[in-house]
PyMOL Python script that loads the backbone (N, CA, C, O; Angstrom):
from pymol import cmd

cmd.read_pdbstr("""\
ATOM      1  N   UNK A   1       0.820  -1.198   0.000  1.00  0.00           N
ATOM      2  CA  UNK A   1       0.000   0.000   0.000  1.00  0.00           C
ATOM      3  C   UNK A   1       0.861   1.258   0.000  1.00  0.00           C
ATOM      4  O   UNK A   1       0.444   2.351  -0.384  1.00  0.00           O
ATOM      5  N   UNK A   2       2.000   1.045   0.424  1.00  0.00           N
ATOM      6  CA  UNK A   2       3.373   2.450   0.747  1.00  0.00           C
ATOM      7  C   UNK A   2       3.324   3.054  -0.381  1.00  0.00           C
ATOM      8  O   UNK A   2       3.077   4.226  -0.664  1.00  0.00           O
ATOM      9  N   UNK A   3       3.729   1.631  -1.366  1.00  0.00           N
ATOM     10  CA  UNK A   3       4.395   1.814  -2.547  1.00  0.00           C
ATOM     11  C   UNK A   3       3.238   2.553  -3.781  1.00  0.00           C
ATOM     12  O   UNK A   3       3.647   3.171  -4.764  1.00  0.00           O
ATOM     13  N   UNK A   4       2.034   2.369  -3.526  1.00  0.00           N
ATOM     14  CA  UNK A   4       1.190   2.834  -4.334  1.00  0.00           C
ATOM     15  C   UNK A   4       0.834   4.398  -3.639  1.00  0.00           C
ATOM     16  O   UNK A   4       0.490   5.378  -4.300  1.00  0.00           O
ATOM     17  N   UNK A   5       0.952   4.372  -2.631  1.00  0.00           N
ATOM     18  CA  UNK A   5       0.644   5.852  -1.935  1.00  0.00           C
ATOM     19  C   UNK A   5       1.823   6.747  -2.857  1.00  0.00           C
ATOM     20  O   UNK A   5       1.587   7.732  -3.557  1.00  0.00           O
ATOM     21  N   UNK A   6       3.260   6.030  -2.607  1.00  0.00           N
ATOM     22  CA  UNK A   6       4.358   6.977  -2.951  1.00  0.00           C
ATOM     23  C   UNK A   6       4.165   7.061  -4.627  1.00  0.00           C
ATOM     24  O   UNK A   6       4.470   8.189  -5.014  1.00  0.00           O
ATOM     25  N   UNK A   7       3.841   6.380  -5.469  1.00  0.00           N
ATOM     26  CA  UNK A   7       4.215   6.489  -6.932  1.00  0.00           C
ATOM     27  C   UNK A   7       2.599   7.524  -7.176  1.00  0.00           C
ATOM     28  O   UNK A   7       2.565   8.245  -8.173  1.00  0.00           O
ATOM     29  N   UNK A   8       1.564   7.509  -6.373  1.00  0.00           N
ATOM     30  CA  UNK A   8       0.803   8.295  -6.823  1.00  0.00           C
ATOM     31  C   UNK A   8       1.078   9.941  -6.465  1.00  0.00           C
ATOM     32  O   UNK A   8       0.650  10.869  -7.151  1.00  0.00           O
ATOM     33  N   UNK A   9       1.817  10.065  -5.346  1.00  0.00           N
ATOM     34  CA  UNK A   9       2.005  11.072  -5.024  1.00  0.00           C
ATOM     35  C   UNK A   9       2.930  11.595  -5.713  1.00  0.00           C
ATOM     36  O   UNK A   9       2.855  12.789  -6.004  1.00  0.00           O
ATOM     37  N   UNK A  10       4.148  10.708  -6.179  1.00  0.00           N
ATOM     38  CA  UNK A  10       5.002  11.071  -7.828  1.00  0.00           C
ATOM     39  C   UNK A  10       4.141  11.704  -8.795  1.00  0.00           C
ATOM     40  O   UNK A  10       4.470  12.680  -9.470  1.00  0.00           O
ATOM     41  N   UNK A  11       2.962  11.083  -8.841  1.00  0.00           N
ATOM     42  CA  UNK A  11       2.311  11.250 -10.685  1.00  0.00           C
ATOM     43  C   UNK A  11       1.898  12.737 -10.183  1.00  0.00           C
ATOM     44  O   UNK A  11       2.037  13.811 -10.768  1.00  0.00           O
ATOM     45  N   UNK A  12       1.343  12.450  -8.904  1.00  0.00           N
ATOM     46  CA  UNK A  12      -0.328  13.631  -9.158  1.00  0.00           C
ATOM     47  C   UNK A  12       0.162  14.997  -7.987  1.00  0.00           C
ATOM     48  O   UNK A  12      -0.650  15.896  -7.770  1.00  0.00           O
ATOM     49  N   UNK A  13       1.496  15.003  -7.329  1.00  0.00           N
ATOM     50  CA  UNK A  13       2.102  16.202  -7.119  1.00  0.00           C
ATOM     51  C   UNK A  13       2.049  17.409  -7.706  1.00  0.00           C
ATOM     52  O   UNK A  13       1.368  17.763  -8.669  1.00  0.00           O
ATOM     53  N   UNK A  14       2.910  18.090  -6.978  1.00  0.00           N
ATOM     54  CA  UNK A  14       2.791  19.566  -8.004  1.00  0.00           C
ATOM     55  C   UNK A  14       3.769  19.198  -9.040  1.00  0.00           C
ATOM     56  O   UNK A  14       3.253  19.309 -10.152  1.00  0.00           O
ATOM     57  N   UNK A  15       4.658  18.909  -9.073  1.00  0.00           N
ATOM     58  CA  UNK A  15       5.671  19.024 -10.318  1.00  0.00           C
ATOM     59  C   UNK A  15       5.284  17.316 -10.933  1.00  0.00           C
ATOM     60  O   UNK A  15       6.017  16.814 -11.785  1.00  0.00           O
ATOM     61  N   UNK A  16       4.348  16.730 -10.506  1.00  0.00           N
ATOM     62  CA  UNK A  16       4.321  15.467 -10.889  1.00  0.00           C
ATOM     63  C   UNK A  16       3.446  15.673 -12.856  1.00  0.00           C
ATOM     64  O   UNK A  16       2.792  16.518 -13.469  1.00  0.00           O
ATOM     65  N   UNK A  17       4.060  14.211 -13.113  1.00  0.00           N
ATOM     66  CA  UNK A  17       3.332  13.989 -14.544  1.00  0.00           C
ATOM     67  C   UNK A  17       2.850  12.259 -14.021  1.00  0.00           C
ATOM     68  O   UNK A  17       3.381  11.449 -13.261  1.00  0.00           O
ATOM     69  N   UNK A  18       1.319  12.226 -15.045  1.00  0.00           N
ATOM     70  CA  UNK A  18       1.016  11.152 -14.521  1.00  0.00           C
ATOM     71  C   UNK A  18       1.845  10.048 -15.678  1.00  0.00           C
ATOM     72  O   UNK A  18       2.540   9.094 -15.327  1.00  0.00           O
ATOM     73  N   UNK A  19       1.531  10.511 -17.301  1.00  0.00           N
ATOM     74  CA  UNK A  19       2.274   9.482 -18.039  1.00  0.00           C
ATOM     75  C   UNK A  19       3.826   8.698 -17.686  1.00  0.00           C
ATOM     76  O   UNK A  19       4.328   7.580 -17.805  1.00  0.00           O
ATOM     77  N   UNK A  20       4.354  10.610 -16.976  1.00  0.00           N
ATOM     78  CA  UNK A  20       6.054   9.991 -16.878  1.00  0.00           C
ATOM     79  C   UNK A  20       6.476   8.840 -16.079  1.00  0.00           C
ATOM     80  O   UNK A  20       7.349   7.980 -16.200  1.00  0.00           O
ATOM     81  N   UNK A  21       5.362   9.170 -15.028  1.00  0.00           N
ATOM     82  CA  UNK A  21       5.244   8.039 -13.388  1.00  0.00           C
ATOM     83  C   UNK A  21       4.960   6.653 -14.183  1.00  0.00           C
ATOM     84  O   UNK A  21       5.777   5.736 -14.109  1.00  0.00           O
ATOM     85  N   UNK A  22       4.133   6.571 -14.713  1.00  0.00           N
ATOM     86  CA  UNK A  22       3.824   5.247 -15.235  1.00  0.00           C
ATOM     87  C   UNK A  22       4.701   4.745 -16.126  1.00  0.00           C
ATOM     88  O   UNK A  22       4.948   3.557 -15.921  1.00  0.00           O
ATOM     89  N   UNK A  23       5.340   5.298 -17.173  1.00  0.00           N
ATOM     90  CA  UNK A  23       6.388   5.072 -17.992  1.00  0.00           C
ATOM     91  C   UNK A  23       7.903   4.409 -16.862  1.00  0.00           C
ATOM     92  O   UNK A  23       8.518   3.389 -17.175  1.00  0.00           O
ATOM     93  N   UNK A  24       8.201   5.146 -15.746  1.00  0.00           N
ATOM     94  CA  UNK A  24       9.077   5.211 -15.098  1.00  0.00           C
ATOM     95  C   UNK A  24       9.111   3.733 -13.941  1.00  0.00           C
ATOM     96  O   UNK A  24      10.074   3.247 -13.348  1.00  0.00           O
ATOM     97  N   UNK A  25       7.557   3.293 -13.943  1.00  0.00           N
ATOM     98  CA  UNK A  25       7.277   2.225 -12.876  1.00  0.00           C
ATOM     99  C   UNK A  25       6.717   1.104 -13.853  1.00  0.00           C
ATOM    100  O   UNK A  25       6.261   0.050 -13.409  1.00  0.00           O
ATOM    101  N   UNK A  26       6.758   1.297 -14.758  1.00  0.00           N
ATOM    102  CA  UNK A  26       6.044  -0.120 -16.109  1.00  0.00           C
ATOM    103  C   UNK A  26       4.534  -0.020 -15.362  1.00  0.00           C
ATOM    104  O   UNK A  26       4.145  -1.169 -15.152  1.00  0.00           O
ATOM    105  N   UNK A  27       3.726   0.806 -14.975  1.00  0.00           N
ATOM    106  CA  UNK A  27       2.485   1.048 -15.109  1.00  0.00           C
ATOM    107  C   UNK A  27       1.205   1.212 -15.925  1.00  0.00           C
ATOM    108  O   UNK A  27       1.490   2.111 -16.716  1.00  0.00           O
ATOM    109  N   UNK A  28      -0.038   0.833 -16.158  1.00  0.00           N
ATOM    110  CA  UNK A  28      -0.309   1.757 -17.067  1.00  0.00           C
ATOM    111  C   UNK A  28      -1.537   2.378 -16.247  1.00  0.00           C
ATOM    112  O   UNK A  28      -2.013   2.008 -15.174  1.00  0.00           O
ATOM    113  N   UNK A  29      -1.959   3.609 -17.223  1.00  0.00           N
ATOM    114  CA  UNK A  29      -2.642   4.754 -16.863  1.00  0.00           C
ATOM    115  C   UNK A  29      -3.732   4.284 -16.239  1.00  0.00           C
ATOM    116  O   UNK A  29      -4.136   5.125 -15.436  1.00  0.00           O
ATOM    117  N   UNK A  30      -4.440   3.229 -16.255  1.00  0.00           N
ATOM    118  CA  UNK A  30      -5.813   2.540 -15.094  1.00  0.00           C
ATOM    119  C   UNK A  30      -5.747   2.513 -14.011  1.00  0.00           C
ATOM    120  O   UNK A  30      -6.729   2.731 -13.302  1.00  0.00           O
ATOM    121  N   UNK A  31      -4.309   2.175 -13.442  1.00  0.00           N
ATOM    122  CA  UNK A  31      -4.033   1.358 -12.484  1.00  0.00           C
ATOM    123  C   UNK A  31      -3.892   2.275 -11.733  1.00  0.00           C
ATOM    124  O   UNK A  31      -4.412   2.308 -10.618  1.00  0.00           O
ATOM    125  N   UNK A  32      -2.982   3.405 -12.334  1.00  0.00           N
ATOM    126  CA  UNK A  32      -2.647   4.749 -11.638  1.00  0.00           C
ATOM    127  C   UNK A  32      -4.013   5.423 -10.907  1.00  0.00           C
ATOM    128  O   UNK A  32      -4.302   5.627  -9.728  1.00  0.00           O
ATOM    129  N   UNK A  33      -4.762   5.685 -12.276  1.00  0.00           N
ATOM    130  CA  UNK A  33      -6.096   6.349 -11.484  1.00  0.00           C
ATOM    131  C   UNK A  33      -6.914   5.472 -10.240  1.00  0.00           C
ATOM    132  O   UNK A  33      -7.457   5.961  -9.250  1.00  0.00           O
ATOM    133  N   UNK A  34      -6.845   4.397 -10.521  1.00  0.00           N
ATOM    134  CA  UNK A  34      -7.591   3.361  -9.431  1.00  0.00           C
ATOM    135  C   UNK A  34      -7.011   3.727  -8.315  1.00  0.00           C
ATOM    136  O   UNK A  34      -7.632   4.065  -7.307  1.00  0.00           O
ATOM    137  N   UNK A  35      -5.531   3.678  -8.440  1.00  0.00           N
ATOM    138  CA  UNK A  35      -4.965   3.898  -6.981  1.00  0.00           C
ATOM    139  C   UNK A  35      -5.605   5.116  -6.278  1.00  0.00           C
ATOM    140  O   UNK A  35      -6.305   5.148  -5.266  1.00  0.00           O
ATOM    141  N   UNK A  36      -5.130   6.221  -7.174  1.00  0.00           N
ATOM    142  CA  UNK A  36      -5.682   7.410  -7.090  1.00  0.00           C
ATOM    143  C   UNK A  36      -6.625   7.454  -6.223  1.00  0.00           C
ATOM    144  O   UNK A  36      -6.436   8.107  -5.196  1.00  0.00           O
ATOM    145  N   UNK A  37      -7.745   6.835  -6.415  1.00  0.00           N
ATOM    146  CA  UNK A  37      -9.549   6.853  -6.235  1.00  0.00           C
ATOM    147  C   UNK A  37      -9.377   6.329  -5.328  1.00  0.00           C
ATOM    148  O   UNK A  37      -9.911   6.930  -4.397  1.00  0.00           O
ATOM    149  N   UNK A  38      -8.783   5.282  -4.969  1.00  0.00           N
ATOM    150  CA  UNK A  38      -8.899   4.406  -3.820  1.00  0.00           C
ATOM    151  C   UNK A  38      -8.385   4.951  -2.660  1.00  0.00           C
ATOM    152  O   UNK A  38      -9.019   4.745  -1.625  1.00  0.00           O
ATOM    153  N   UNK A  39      -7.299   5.651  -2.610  1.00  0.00           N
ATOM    154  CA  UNK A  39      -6.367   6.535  -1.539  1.00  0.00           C
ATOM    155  C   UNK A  39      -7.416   7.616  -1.473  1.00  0.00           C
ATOM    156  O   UNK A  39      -7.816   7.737  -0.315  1.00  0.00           O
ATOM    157  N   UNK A  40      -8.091   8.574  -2.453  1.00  0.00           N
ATOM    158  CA  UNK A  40      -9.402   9.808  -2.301  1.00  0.00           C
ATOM    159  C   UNK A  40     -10.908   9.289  -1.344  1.00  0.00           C
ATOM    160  O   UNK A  40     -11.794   9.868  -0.715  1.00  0.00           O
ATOM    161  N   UNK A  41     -10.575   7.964  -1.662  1.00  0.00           N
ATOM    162  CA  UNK A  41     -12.438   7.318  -1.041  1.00  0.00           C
ATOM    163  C   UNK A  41     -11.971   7.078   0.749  1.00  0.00           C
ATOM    164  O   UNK A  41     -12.666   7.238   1.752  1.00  0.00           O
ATOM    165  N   UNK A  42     -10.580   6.658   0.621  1.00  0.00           N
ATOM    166  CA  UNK A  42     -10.081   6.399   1.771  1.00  0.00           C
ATOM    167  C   UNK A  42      -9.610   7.486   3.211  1.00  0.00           C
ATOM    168  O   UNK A  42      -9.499   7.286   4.420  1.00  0.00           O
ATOM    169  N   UNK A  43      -9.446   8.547   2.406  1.00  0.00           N
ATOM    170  CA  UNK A  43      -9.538  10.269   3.111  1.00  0.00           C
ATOM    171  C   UNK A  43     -11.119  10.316   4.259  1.00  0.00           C
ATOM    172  O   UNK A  43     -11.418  11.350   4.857  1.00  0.00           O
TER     173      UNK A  43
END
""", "prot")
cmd.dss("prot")
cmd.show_as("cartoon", "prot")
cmd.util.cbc("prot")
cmd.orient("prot")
């Protein structure tokens, strides 16, 4: 769960990019947003 907290907070930061994060972790763009949503529902 660390590890998805930290690579989302890479993408969706202020200086973050979401493509670069995913390019950079062999991600793709679904998985990212899911995390996303899931860490926002969890607030």
């Amino acid at each position: 769960m660390e590890q998805k907290l930290a690579i989302s907070r890479e993408a969706f930061g202020p200086d973050g990019s979401a493509s670069a994060t995913c390019e950079r972790h062999v991600i793709g763009s679904g998985m990212l947003y899911t995390w996303r949503r899931q860490a926002l529902a969890a607030i």
